[in-house]
C-alpha positions, 0 to 999 in steps of 0.5 A, a space after each residue: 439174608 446173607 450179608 457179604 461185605 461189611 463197610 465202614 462209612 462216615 458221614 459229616 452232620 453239617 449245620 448252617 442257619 438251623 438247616 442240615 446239608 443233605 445229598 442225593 445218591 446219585 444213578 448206579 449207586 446202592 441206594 441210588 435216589 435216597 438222601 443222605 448225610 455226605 461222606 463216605 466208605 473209610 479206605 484201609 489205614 484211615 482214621 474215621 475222622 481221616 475219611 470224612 475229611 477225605 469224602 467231604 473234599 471229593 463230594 463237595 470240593 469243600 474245606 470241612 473241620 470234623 467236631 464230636 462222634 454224635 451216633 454209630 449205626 449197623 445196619 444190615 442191607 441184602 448184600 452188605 453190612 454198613 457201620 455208620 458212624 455220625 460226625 457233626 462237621 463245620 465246613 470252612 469252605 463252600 460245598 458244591 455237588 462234585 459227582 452231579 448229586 442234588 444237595 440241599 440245606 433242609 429244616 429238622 422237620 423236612 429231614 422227615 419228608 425225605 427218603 432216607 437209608 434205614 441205617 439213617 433213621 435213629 439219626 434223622 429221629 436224633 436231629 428231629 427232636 433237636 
């Protein structure tokens, strides 16, 4: 394997009625077609909790209040290394899919009917236990 960029991501845990708010990659993205939580690559100089604020507004034209860090990751892909870092969020808005992406509220157990990034799964392990 030869890693050639490492990214730090953050990615926004957003809970509502018991269901977690999930997007779908869209086309001609690395991992396109998987689910994920939204957020996104931290840009140079921000904060984590400065880039999820940032992603949440880009992807889902949503207001979002970052809470507690709940799980950092690394993962290593083909040609990258990703540092996740987990954010519970509240949204003070209502989200809408900006870039074309599908999104759902889904239960803890049908984030395990879903196909996730590896980099997600001790997460979605996390959340599924409750």
């Amino acid at each position: 394997m030869s890693v050639t960029a490492r990214i730090v991501v953050t990615a926004a845990v957003i809970k509502r009625d018991g269901r977690y708010l999930v997007t779908r990659r869209i086309k001609g993205t690395h991992l396109a077609g998987m689910w994920e939580f939204p957020g996104g690559k931290r840009e140079p100089g921000e904060t984590l909790e400065a880039s999820l604020v940032r992603e949440i507004e880009e992807e889902l034209g949503a207001s979002s209040v970052v809470r507690d860090l709940l799980l950092s990751a690394r993962h290593d892909y083909e040609t990258r290394e990703v540092e996740l870092h987990f954010f519970a969020c509240d949204l003070t808005s209502e989200p809408q899919p900006r870039l074309g992406q599908e999104i759902r509220w889904v239960t803890p157990a049908e984030l395990g009917t879903l196909e996730f990034p590896p980099a997600d799964a001790e997460l979605i392990e996390l959340l599924k236990r409750g």
